[in-house]
C-alpha positions as CSV (number, residue, x, y, z in Angstrom):
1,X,92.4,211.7,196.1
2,X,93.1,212.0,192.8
3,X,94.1,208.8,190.1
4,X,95.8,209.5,187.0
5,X,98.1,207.8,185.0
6,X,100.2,210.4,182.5
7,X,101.4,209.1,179.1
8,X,103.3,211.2,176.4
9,X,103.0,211.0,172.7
10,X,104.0,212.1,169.2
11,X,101.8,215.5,168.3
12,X,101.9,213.3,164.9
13,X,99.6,210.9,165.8
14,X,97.5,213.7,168.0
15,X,95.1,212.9,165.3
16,X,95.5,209.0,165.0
17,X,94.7,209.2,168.9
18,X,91.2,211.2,168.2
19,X,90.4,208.9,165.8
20,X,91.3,205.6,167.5
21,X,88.1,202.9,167.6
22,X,88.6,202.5,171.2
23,X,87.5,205.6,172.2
24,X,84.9,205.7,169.7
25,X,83.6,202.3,172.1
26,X,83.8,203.8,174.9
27,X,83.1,207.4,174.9
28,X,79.9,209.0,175.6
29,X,80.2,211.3,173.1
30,X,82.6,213.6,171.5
31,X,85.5,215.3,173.0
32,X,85.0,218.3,174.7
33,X,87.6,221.3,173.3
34,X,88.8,223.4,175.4
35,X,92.4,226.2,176.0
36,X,93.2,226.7,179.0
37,X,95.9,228.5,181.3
38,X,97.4,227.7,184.2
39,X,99.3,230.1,186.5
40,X,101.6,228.1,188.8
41,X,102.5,230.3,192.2
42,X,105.4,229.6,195.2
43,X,107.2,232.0,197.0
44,X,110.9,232.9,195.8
45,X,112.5,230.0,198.0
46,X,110.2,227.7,196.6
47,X,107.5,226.7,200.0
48,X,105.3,225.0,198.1
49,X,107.4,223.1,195.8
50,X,109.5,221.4,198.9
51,X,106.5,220.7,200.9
52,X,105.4,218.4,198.1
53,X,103.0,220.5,196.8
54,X,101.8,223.0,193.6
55,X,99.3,225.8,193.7
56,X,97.8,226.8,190.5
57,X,94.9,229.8,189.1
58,X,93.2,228.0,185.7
59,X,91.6,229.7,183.2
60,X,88.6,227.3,181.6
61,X,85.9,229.5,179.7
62,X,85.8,232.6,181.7
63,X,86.0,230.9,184.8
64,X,89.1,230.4,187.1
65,X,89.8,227.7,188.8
66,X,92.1,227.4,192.2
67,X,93.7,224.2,192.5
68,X,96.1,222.8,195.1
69,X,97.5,219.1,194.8
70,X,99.9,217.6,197.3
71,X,101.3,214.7,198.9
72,X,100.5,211.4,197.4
73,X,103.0,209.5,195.1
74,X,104.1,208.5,192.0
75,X,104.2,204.7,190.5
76,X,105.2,203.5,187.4
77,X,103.1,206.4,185.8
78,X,100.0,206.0,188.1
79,X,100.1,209.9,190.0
80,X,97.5,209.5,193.4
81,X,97.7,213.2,194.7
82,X,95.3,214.9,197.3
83,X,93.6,217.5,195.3
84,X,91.3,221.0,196.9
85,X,89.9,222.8,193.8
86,X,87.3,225.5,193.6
87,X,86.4,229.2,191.8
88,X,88.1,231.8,192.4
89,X,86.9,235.7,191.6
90,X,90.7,236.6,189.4
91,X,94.0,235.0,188.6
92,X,95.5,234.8,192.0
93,X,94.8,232.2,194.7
94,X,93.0,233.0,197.5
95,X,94.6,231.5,199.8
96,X,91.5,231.3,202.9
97,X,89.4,229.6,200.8
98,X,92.1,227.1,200.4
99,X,92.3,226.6,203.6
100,X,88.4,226.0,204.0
101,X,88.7,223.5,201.7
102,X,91.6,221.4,203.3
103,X,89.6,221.2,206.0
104,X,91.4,219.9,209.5
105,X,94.2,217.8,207.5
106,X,96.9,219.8,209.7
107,X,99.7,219.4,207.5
108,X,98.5,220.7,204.8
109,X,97.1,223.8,207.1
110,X,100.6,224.4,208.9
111,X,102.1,224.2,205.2
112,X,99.8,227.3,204.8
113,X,100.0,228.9,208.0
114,X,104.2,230.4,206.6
115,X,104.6,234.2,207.8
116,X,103.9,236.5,205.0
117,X,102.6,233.3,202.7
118,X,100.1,235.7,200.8
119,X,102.5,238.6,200.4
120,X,105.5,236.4,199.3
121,X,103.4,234.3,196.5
122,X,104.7,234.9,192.8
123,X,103.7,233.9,189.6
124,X,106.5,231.4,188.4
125,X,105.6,229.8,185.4
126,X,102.6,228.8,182.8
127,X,101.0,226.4,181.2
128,X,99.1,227.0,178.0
129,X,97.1,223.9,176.1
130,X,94.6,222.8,173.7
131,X,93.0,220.3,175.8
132,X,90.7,217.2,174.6
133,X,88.3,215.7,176.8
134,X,86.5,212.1,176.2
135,X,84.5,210.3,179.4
136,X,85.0,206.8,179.3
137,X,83.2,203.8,180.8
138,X,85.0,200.8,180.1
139,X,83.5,197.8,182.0
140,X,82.1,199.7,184.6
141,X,85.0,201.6,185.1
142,X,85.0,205.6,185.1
143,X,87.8,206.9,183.1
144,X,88.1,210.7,182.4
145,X,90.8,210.8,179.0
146,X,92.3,213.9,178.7
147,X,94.8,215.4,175.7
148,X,97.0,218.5,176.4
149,X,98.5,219.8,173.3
150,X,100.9,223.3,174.1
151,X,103.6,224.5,176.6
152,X,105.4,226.0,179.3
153,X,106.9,229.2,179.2
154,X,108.8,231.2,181.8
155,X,110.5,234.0,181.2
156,X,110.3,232.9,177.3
157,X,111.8,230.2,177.6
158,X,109.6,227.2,176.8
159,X,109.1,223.5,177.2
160,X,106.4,221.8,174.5
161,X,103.6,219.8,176.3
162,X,102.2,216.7,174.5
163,X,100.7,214.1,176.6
164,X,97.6,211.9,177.6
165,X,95.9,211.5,181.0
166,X,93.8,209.1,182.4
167,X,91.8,210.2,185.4
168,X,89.9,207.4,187.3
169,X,86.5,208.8,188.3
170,X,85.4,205.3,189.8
171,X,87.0,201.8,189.6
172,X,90.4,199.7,189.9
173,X,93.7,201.4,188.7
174,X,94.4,198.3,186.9
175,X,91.8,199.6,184.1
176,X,94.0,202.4,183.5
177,X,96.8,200.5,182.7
178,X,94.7,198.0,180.4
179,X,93.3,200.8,178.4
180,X,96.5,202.4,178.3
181,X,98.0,198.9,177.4
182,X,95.4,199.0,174.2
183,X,96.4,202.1,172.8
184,X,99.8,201.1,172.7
185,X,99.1,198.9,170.4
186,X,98.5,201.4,167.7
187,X,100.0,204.8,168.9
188,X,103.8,204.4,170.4
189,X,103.7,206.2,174.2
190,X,105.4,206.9,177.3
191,X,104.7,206.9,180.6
192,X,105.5,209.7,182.5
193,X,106.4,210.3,186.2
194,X,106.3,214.1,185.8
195,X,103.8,216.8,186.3
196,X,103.4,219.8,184.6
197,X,104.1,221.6,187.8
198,X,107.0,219.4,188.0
199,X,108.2,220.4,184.6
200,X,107.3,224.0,185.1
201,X,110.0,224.0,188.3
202,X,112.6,222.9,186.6
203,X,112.1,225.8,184.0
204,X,113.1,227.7,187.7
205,X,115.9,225.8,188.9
206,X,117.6,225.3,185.6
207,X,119.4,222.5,186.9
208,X,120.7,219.1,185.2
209,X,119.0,215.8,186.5
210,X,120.7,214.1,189.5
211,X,121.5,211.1,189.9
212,X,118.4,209.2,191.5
213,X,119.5,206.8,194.5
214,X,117.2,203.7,196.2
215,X,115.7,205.1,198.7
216,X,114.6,203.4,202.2
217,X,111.9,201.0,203.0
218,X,109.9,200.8,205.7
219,X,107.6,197.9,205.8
220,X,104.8,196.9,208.8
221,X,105.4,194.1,210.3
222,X,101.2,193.4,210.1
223,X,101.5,193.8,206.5
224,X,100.7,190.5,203.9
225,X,103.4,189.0,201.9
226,X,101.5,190.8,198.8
227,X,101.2,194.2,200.4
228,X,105.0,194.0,200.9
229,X,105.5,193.0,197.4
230,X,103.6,195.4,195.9
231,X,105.7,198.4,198.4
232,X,109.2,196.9,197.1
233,X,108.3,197.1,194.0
234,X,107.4,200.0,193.7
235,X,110.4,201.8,194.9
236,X,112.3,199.8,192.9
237,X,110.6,201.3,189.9
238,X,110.7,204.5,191.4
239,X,114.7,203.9,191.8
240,X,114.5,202.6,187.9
241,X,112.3,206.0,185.9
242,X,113.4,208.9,188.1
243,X,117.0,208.3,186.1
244,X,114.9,207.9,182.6
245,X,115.5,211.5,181.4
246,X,119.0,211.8,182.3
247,X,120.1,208.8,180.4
248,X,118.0,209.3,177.5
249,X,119.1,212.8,177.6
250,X,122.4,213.4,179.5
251,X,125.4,211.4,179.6
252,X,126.5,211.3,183.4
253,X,127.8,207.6,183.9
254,X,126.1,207.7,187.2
255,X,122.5,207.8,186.3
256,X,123.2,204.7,183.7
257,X,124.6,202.7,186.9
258,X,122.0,203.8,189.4
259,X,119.2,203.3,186.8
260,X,120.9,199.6,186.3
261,X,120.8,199.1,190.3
262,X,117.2,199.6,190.3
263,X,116.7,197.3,187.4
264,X,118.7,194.4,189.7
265,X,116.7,195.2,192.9
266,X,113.3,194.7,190.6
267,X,114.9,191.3,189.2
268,X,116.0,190.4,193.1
269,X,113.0,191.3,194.2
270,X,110.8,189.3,191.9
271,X,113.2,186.6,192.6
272,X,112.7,186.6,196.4
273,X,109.0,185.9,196.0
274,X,108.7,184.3,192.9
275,X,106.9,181.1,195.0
276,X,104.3,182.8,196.2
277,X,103.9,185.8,192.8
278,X,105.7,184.2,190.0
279,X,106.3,186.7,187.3
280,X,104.3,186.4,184.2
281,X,107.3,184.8,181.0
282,X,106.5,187.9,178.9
283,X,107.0,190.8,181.6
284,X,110.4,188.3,182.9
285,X,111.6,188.5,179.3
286,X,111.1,192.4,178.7
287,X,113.3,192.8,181.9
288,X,115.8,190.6,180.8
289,X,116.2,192.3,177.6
290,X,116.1,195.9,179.6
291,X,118.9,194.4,181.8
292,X,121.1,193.5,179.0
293,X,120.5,196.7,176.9
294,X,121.8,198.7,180.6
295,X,124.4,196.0,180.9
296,X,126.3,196.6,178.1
297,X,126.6,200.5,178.7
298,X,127.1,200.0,182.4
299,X,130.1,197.6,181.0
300,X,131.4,200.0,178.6
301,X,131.5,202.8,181.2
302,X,133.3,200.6,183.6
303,X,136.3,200.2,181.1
304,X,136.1,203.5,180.5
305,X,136.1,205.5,183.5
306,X,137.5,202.3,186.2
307,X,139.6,200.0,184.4
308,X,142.1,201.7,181.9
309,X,142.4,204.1,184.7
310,X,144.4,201.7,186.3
311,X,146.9,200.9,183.5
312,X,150.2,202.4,184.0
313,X,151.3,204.6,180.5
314,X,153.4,202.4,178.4
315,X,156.1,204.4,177.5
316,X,157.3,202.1,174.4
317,X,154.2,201.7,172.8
318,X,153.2,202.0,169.1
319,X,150.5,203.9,169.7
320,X,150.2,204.5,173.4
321,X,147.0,204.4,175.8
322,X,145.4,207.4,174.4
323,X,144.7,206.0,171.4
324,X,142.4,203.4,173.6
325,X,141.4,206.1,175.8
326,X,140.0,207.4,172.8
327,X,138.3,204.0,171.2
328,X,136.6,203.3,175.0
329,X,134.8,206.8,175.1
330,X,133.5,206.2,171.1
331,X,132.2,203.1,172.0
332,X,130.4,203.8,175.8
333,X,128.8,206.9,173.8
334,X,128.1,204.2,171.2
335,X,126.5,202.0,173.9
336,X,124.5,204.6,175.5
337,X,122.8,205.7,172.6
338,X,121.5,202.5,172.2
339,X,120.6,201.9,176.0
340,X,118.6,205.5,175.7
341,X,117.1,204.0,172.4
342,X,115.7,200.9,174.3
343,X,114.0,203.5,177.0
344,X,112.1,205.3,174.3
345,X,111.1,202.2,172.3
346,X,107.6,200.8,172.6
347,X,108.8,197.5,174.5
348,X,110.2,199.4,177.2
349,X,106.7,201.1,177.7
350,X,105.0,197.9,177.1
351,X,107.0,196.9,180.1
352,X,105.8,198.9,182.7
353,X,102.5,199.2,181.6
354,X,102.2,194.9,181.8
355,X,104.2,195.7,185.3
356,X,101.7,198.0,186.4
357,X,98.5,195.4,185.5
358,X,99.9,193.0,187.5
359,X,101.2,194.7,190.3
360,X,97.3,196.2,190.9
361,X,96.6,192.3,191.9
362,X,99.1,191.7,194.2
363,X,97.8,192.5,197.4
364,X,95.2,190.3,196.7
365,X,96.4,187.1,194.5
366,X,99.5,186.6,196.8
367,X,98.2,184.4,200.1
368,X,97.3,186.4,203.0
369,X,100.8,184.8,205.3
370,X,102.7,186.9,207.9
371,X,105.2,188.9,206.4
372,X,107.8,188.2,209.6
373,X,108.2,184.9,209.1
374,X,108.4,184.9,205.0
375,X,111.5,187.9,205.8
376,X,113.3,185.4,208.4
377,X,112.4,182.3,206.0
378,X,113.7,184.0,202.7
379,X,116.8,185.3,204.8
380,X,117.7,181.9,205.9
381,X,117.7,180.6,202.4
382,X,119.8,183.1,201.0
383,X,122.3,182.7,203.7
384,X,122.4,179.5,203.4
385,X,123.2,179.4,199.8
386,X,125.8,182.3,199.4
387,X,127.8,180.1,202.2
388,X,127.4,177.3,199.8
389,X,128.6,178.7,196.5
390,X,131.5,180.7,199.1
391,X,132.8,177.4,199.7
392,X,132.4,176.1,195.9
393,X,134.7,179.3,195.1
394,X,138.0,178.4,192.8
395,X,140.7,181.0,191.7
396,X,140.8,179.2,188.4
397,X,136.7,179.2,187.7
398,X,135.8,182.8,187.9
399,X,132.3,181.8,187.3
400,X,132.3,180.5,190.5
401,X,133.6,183.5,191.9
402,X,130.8,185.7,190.2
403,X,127.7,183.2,191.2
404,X,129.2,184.1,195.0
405,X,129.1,187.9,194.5
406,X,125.0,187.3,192.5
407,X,124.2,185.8,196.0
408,X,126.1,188.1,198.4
409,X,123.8,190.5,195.8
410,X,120.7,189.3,196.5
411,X,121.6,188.9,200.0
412,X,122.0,192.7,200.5
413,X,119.4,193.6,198.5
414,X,116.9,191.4,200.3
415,X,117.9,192.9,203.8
416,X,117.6,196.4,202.7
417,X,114.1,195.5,201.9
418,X,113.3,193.7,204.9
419,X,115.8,195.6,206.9
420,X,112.7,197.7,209.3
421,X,111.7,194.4,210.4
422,X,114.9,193.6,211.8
423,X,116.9,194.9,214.7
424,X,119.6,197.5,213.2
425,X,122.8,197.0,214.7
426,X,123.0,193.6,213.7
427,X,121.0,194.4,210.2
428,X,123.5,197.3,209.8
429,X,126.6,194.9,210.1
430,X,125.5,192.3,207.9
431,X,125.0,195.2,205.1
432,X,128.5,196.4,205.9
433,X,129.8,192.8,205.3
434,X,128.2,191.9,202.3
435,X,128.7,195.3,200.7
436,X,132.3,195.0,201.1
437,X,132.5,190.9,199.6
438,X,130.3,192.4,197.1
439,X,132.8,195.2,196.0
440,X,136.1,193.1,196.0
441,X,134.4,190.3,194.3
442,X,133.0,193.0,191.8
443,X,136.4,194.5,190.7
444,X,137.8,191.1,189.8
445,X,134.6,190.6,187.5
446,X,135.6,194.0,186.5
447,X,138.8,192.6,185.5
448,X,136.7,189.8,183.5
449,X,134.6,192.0,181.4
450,X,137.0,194.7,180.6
451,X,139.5,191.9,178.4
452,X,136.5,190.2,176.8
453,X,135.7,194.2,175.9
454,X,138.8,194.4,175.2
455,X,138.9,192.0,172.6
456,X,136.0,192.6,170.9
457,X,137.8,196.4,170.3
458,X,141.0,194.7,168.9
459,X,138.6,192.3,166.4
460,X,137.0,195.9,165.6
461,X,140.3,198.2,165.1
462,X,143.0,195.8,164.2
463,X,145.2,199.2,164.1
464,X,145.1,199.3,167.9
465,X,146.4,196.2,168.0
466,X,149.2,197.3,170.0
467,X,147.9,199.4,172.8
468,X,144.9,196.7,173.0
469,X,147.5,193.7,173.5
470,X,149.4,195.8,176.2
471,X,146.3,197.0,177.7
472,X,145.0,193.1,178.2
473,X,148.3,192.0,179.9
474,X,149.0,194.9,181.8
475,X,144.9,194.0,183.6
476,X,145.7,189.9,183.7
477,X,149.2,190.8,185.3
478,X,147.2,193.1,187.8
479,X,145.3,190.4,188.8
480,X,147.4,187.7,189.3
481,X,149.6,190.0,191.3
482,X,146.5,190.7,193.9
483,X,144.6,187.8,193.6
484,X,141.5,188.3,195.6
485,X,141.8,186.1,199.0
486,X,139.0,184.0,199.1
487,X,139.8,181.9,201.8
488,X,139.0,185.3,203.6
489,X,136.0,186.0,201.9
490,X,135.1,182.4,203.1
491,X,136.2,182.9,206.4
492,X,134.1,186.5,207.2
493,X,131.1,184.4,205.6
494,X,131.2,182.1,208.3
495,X,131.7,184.2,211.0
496,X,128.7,186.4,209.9
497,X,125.4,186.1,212.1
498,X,122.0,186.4,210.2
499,X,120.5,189.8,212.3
500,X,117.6,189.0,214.5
């Protein structure tokens, strides 16, 4: 199994990297140069690359190298893959030694075993790069430092390559993430959740970035408290980088509010079980500030693309709604600049690399208790206290109202964790419910946030004034006219059963 984390970098400070004192500590000698290419192979529908895995020939010296890496998964920049590697006689696989290799792992043989496998393999992409090699021992950990300088071409069309690799030869991942924490000091970087191979395929596909959705959990029931932890937090990470790119690259409103969910199942999650794993201040702080730099585009795309959709045209306006139309998109591209700004900065990286240190401790720090009885426990509490601040709810304190939709929130988010512990009609419901209190209670905070919005835009074009003003009372006359019925909301609160 193979340990890397991936970090890119500046080619500017290629040279400030080479030179850095720590390596100069802990190498055994200098780097090893080398160029090398890679020929990536799949068949035209792609086998390989939906099975999870990538076949490369590697040219080092006038050797070449087979490699095939697959399953495994990616973490907050930590890639553990299963990796079969040996010589090959020419720059095409061989595809029964690969199979030698793998051994009796049967998935990996019956991914082999396709029809026609040999005969349909095509060259689809490669990778060229000036590669730098250091081996590191850094308190008994093994650490293999690798920088890959170059690109990807297919077709001629190319993708620069500029990034840094840690391989752990022997020792805890943790190390990785320290060292990686030290050079980040001096040299700004980024983790990355991507491959090479992974870049290579999208050279193929050509296609935009989706958005990237939570995806399930399915936790033992014989697992710790910690091991749990540890599992929900990484998917909520996962949730949070697979929409990096497209925000700091693309402007889809979606990956913005799917990239701001997984920041709010993180904070629930650390939340749940901050008794027994309290978050270090620092890392809590770095999220907070994440969470507001997302919160203010996610806020400005509301307005934009939910709200003033809702405002009837006003015929005898001075300037009309296009005008505001207009000011709204200017200022949710504003926002999102700076919310891609905050992703490439060095305090977002600082973030996940400090997440990543302590989240290597977890399983072991956090008491060994059954994780059944923490789930029913935790689940209990949170009932208990969204019933509470339900019954503290007052039409004319919509502060109250938005402290009941944080815990109907949490609520959710908590049973989706948990939700393979429990049975799953009854889980099911109770989703269903506090989805749907969640999204009424969520448009009238909609309602909040688009007038204060709204008058921070009049304050900043006091020509608007007009279509601003009308915009603001045409949204408060909305929502007196369908006040949202909380003495329902109370009522389906009390008639819903916790799920066994």
């Amino acid at each position: 199994m193979e340990v890397e984390l991936k970090l890119l970098l500046s080619p500017a400070d290629n040279e400030a990297l080479m030179r850095h004192p720590l390596i100069a500590t802990h190498a055994s000698g200098p780097a090893r140069k080398q160029l090398t290419t890679a020929h990536y192979f799949d068949t035209p529908d792609l086998h390989f690359l939906h099975h999870g895995a990538g076949l490369r020939v590697r040219k080092v010296g006038d050797e070449w190298i087979q490699t095939m890496k697959a399953g495994g998964s990616v973490q907050s920049g930590l890639h553990s893959r299963n990796e079969w590697e040996c010589p090959v006689d020419r720059a095409w696989p061989r595809l029964g030694r690969l199979r030698k290799l793998i051994g009796d792992d049967e998935q990996w043989l019956e991914m082999l075993a396709l029809p026609d496998l040999k005969e349909r393999l095509e060259p689809l992409f490669v990778v060229e790069v000036e590669r730098h090699t250091w081996d590191l021992d850094i308190e008994g950990n093994r650490i293999e430092l690798v920088l890959d300088h170059g690109h990807i071409e297919r077709h001629g069309r190319k993708v620069d390559v500029n990034e840094i690799e840690l391989e752990l030869k022997d020792g805890e991942p943790a190390a990785l993430y320290a060292f990686a924490l030290e050079l980040h000091q001096r040299i700004p970087l980024r983790l990355s959740n991507i491959s090479k191979a992974e870049r290579g395929y999208l050279l193929c596909r050509q296609t935009g970035t989706a958005p990237y959705r939570a995806q399930a959990l399915s936790l033992d029931a014989d697992a710790t408290v910690g091991e749990a932890l540890k599992t929900i937090l990484d998917n909520c990470l996962q949730h949070i980088q697979r929409n990096e790119d497209a925000v700091i690259h693309g402007d889809d409103p979606e990956t913005l509010h799917q990239m701001r969910v997984g920041l709010r199942r993180l904070r629930s999650a650390l939340k749940l079980f901050d008794t027994v794993a309290p978050c270090p201040d620092p890392l809590a702080a770095d999220i907070a500030w994440l969470g507001t730099e997302l919160g203010a585009a996610r806020d400005a795309d509301v307005l934009l693309m939910s709200t003033l959709p809702r405002i009837q045209s006003n015929p005898g306006g001075k300037h009309g709604l296009m005008e505001l139309q207009t000011l709204a998109l200017a200022a949710a591209r504003s926002y999102r600049k700076v919310a891609a700004q905050a992703l490439l900065s060095p305090r977002y990286t600082q973030l996940l690399l400090s997440m990543g240190v302590w989240m290597q401790h977890l399983a072991t720090d956090v008491p060994d208790s059954p994780l059944p009885k923490f789930a029913h426990s935790t689940m209990q509490r949170l009932h208990k206290q969204l019933i509470k601040r339900a019954n503290r709810m007052d039409d004319a304190d919509a502060a109250s109202i938005h402290r009941t939709r944080i815990a109907a929130k949490r609520g959710r988010y908590a049973l989706e964790f948990f939700h393979s512990l429990y049975r799953r009609k009854g889980s099911r419901q109770y989703l269903k419910t506090l989805a749907a209190i969640q999204s009424e209670l969520g448009q009238h905070n909609d309602l909040i946030i688009a007038d204060r919005l709204l008058q921070e835009m009049a304050e900043q074009h006091p020509d608007a004034a007009d279509s601003i003003g009308y915009a603001r009372g045409y949204l408060q006359a909305l929502q007196s006219q369908k006040p949202v019925d909380l003495d329902a909301i109370r009522d389906t609160l009390h008639q819903l059963k916790l799920p066994h």
